[in-house]
KOLPADREN-198173 format. One line per 4 residues: number of its first residue (from 1); for each residue z, y, x of C-alpha. Coordinates in steps of 0.001 Angstrom, whole numbers. Last residue first. Layout:
N
NUM> Z,Y,X  ...
END
This chain:
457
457> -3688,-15309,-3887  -294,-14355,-2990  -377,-10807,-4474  2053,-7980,-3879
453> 1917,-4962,-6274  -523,-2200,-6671  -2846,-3530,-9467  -876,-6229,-11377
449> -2485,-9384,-11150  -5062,-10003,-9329  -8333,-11356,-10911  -9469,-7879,-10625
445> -10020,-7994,-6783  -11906,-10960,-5859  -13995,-10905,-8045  -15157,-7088,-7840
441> -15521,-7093,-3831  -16006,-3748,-3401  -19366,-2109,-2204  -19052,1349,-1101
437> -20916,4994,-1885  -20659,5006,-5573  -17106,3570,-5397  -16020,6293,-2739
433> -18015,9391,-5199  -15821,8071,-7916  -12968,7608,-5972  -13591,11620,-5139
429> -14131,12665,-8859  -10678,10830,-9517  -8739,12578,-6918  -10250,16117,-8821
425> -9471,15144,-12223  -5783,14396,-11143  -5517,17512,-9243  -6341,19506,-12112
421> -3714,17690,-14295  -2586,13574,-13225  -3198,11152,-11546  -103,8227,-10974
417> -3214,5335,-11230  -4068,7111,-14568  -3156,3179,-16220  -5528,1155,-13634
413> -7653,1800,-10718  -10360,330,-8939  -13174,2502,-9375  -16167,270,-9349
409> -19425,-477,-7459  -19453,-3837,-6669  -21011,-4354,-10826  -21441,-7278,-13214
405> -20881,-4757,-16086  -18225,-6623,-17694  -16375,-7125,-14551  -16812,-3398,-13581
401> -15939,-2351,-16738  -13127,-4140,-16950  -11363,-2699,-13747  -12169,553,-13981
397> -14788,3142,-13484  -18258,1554,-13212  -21432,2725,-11404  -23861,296,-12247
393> -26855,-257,-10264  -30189,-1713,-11769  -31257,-5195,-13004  -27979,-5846,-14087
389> -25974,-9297,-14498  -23575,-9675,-16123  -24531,-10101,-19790  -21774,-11030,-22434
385> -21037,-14545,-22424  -17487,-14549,-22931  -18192,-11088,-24413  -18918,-12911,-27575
381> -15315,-13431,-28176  -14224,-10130,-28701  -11597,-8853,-26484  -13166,-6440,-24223
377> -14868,-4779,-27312  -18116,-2469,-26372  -18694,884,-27534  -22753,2301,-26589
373> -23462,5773,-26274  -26252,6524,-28656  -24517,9099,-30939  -23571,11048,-27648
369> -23012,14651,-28718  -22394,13963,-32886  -20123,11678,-32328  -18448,12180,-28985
365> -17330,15577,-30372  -15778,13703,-32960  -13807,11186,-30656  -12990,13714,-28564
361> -10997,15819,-31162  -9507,12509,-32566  -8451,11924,-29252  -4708,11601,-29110
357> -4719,8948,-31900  -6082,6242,-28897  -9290,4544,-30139  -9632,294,-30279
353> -11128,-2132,-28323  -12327,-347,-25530  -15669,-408,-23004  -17472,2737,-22503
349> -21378,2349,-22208  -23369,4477,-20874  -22260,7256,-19082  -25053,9061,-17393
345> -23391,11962,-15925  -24158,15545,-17136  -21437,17594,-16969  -20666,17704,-20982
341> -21358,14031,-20294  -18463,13326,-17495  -15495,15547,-19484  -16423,13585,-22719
337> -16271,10351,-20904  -12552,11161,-19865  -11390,12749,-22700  -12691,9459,-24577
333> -10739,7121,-22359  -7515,8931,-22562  -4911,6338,-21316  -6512,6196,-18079
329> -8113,3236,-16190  -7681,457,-19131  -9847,1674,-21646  -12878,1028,-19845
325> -15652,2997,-18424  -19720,2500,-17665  -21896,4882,-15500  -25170,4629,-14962
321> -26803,6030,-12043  -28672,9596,-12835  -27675,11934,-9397  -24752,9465,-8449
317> -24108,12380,-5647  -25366,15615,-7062  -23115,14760,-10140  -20064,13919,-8038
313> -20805,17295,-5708  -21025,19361,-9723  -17817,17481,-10407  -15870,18502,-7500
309> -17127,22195,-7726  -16262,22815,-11620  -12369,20489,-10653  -12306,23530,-7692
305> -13350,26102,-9947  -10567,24801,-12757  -7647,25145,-10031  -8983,28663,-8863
301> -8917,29803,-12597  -5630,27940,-12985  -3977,30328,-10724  -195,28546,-10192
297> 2957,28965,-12683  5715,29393,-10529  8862,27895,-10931  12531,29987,-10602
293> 13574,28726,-13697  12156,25668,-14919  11497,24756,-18245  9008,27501,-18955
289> 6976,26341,-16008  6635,23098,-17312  5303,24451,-20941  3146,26737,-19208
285> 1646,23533,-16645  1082,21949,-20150  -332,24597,-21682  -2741,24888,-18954
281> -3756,20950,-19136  -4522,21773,-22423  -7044,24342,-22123  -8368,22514,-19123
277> -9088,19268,-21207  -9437,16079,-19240  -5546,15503,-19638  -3156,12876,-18170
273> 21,13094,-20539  2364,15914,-20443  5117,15278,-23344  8434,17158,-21750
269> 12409,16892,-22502  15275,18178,-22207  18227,15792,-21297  21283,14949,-23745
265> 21742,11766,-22091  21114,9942,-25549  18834,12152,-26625  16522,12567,-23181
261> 16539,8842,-22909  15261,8150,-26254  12683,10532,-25663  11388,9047,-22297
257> 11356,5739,-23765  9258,6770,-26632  6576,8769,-24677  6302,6220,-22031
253> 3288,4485,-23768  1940,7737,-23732  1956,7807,-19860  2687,11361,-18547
249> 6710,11634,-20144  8591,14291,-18548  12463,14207,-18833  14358,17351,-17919
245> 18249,17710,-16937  18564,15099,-14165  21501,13848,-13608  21043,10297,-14916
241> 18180,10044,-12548  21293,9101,-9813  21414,5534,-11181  17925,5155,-9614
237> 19476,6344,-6426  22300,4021,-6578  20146,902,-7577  18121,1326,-4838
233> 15118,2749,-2665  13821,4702,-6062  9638,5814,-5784  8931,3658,-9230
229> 12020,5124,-11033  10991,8277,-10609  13177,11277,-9474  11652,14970,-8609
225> 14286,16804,-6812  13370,20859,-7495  13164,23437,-4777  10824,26002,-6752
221> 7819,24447,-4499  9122,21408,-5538  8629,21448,-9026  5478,23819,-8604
217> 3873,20754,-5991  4870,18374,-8224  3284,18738,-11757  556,20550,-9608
213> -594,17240,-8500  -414,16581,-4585  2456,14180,-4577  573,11706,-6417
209> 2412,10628,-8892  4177,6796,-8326  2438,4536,-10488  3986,2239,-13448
205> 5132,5227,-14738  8091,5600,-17581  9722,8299,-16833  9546,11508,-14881
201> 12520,12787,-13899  14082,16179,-12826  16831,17834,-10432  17356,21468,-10036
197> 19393,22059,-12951  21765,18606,-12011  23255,17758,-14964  27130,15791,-14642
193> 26848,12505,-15918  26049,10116,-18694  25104,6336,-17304  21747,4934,-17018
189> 21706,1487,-17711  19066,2103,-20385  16286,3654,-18509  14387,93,-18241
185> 14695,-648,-21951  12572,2471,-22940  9523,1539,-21048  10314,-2417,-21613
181> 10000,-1501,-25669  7086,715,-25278  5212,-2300,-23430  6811,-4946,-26132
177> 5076,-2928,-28951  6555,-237,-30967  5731,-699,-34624  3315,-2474,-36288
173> 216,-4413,-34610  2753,-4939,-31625  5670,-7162,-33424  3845,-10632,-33205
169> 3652,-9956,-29272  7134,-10823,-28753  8910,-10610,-25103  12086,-8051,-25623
165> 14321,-7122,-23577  18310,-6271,-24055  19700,-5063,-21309  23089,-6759,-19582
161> 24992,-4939,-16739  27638,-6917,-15276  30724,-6371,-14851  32216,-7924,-18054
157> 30630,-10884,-16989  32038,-13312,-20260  32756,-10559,-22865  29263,-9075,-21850
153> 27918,-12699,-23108  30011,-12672,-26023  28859,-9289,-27469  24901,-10279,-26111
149> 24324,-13402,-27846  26438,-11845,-30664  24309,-9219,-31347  21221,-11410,-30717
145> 22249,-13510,-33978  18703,-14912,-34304  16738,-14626,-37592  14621,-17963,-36514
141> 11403,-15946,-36887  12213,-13149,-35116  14199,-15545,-31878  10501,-17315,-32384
137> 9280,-14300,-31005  10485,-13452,-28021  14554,-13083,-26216  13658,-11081,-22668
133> 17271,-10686,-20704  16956,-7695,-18277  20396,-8706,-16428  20732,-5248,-13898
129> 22103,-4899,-10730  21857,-8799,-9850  24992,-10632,-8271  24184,-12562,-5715
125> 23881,-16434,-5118  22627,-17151,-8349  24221,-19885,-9905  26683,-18836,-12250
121> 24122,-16364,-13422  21914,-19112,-14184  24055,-21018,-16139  26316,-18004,-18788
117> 21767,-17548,-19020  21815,-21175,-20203  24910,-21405,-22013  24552,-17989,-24237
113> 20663,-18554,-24452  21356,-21846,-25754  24482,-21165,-27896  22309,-18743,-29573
109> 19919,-21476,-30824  21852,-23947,-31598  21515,-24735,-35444  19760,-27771,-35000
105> 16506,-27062,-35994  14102,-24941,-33411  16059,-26317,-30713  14904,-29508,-31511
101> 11445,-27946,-30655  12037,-26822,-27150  12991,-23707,-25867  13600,-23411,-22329
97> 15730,-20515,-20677  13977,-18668,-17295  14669,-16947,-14102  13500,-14054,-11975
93> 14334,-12247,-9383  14146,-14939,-6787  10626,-15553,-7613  9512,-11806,-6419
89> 6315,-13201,-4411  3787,-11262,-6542  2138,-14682,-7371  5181,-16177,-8510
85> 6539,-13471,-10885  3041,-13369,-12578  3111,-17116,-12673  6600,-17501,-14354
81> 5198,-14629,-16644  2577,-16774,-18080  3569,-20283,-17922  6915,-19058,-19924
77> 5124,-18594,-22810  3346,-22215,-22886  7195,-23814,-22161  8935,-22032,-24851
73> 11432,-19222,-24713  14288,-17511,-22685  13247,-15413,-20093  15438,-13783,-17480
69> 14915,-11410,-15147  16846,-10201,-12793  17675,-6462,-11972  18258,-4811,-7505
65> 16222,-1762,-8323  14358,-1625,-11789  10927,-1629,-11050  10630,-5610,-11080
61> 11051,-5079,-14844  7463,-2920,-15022  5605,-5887,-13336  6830,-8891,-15669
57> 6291,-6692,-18958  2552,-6538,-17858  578,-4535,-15367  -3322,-3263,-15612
53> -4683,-5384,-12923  -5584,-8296,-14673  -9545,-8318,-15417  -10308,-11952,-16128
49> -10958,-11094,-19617  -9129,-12776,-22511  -11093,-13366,-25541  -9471,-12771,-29165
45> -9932,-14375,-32632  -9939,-11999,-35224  -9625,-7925,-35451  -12677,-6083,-36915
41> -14127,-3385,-34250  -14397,343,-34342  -10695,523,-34525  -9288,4399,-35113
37> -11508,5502,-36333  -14884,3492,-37306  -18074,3338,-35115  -21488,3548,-36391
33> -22268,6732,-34041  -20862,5469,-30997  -23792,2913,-31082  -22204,-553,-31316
29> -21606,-3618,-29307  -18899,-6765,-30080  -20310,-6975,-33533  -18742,-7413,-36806
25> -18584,-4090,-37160  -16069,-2170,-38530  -16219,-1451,-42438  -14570,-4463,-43961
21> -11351,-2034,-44938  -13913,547,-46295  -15767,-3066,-48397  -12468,-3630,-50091
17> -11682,-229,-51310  -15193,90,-52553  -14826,-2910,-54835  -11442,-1505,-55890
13> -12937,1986,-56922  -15739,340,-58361  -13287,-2249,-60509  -15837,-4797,-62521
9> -15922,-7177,-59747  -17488,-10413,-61205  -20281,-11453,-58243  -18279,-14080,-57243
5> -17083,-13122,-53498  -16155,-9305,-54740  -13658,-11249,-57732  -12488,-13720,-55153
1> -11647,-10561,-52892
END
């Protein structure tokens, strides 16, 4: 780089090197055309939105039936999730360990979280199902004995359940990130037991799904038990998922999870994420099918005339308004905005920091189809003062793009909001055709955290 800087670099193929890892932009807005795969924008000091409704680590332990949570780290991390456990009233599930700087040096450290969680369990005034105990970062950096943290505390409550949980940020450029972690972490009180061959799971949702997709109707239809942790009453019933024989992951951050469980429990599993593609989406409903004896696989030429018919009444509809989209209201941003141009919306803008490796297809087709579309970071720090205020309505679909876009016409949903298939395209046509028709109130609702659960702002 000092070489580059000073005008001395006598390596081409070096020099080159150096400028393809300088190649995305600088900018928080660019053409679709000029931007890089997978991250069309360089990393660097972040901005933090106001949007909170997708959900964080906080949210997805509270799905666990009956668990505490407990937090062991320094003051400025704990602000965070003691708030997000505040405002969704659930304050007597969760509990926290302070780190302070001695405890950086004297040679304490797992005495601290041994003590103070040995504390808080003392204290509570029931036993919890589940202990999800979150070490973080500095536990990395200190080379923490977490194996004996958890061998002595298990030695102390030998009946109760202790998961290990992980809060640290640092890790998520490489590797699995604290999301995956949590995703796989929640399914790991699950006992073996005796498989159930008409019982299966889906894993790893933050969202119930809809009960009208054709994931469930041909599960039940065949007289299959669909279990999900986020639709479990109790402890006992979510203990009962260990009898399923098939795992289906729809969230790709549930992927991992959802195969970890299926090897240790010796389950089957399924991949069927939230497709815009009908090709795909019929492979998936195949591959279902195929798992399940006794299911039927449904006429997908009806199912795809109905999705052709919902989207040519959302067209009619919006007729030319803009449309923007962020990267938080399905996983597959691009399939989305592909499906919406190829049938003639206006998208404009899409909003997302960085390309999922799903949609390389998409991301091509995007390219030479809609050069001009415009990609906009959410985290750059120019958006602090990016625009907001339009001299024409915005349609937006999702949370960002609504705030970004300075729009009361939004879809207010977050992570597939439990869509999914044929039916899943379909639901979201309609709450497009709702936001086009109704004013929400956009500041009001994306400042809440955690779309779906209790707020006491």
């Amino acid at each position: 780089m000092l070489k580059m800087l000073h005008g001395k670099a006598k390596d081409e193929q070096w020099n080159n090197q150096i400028k393809e890892k300088l190649s995305p932009s600088l900018q928080e807005e660019i053409p679709f055309q000029d931007a890089e795969w997978p991250l069309p924008f360089v990393p660097g000091l972040e901005y933090n939105s106001p949007a909170h409704g997708t959900w964080n680590i906080v949210h997805m332990g509270m799905l666990l039936p009956g668990s505490h949570q407990i937090y062991v780290c320094g003051a400025n991390c704990n602000r965070g999730v003691i708030l997000t456990a505040a405002e969704m009233n659930a304050g007597d599930r969760f509990s926290f360990v302070e780190i302070k700087e001695e405890d950086l040096f004297n040679g304490q450290m797992e005495d601290l979280v041994i003590e103070g969680v040995s504390d808080i369990l003392h204290k509570l005034p029931k036993k919890p199902s589940v202990v999800l105990l979150f070490t973080v970062c500095v536990h990395h950096f200190m080379g923490c004995d977490l194996a004996y943290i958890y061998d002595t505390l298990r030695s102390r409550f030998p009946e109760q359940c202790f998961v290990d949980c992980y809060m640290d940020p640092i890790m998520q450029k490489e590797g699995l990130t604290p999301d995956q972690k949590l995703r796989n972490a929640l399914y790991k009180p699950l006992p073996m037991r005796e498989k159930n061959l008409k019982q299966i799971n889906i894993i790893g949702n933050d969202f119930p799904t809809r009960e009208e997709t054709e994931l469930k109707t041909i599960a039940k239809a065949a007289g299959y038990t669909v279990k999900d942790i986020t639709e479990c009453e109790g402890y006992e019933e979510y203990l009962s998922m260990s009898e399923s024989f098939l795992n289906i992951a729809c969230y790709p951050l549930a992927k991992y999870g959802a195969e970890q469980l299926s090897k240790r429990l010796g389950m089957k599993f399924l991949y069927l994420p939230f497709s815009f593609h009908y090709d795909e989406i019929n492979a998936q409903l195949k591959s279902l099918v195929k798992e399940m004896p006794g299911a039927v696989m449904p006429d997908t030429s009806l199912l795809r005339k109905r999705c052709e018919r919902i989207l040519q009444e959302t067209k009619e509809l919006v007729g030319d308004t803009k449309i923007t989209i962020d990267a938080t209201v399905v996983p597959r941003l691009l399939g989305l905005t592909r499906l919406l141009i190829s049938h003639g919306f206006s998208v404009e803008r899409i909003f997302t920091d960085a390309f999922s490796a799903e949609e390389k297809e998409d991301y091509l087709w995007l390219k030479e189809n809609a050069p001009n579309l415009k990609v906009c970071a959410t985290i750059h720090p120019n958006m602090r003062v990016y625009p907001r205020n339009p001299q024409e309505k915005i349609l937006a679909i999702g949370q960002k793009a609504a705030y970004f876009s300075g729009t009361e016409h939004f879809v207010n949903m977050v992570e597939g909001g439990g869509l999914h298939g044929y039916d899943g395209i379909c639901e979201l046509c309609q709450k497009i055709q709702q936001a086009y028709q109704t004013k929400k109130d956009t500041k009001d609702l994306v400042v809440r955290k955690g779309l779906g659960c209790e707020s006491c702002i």
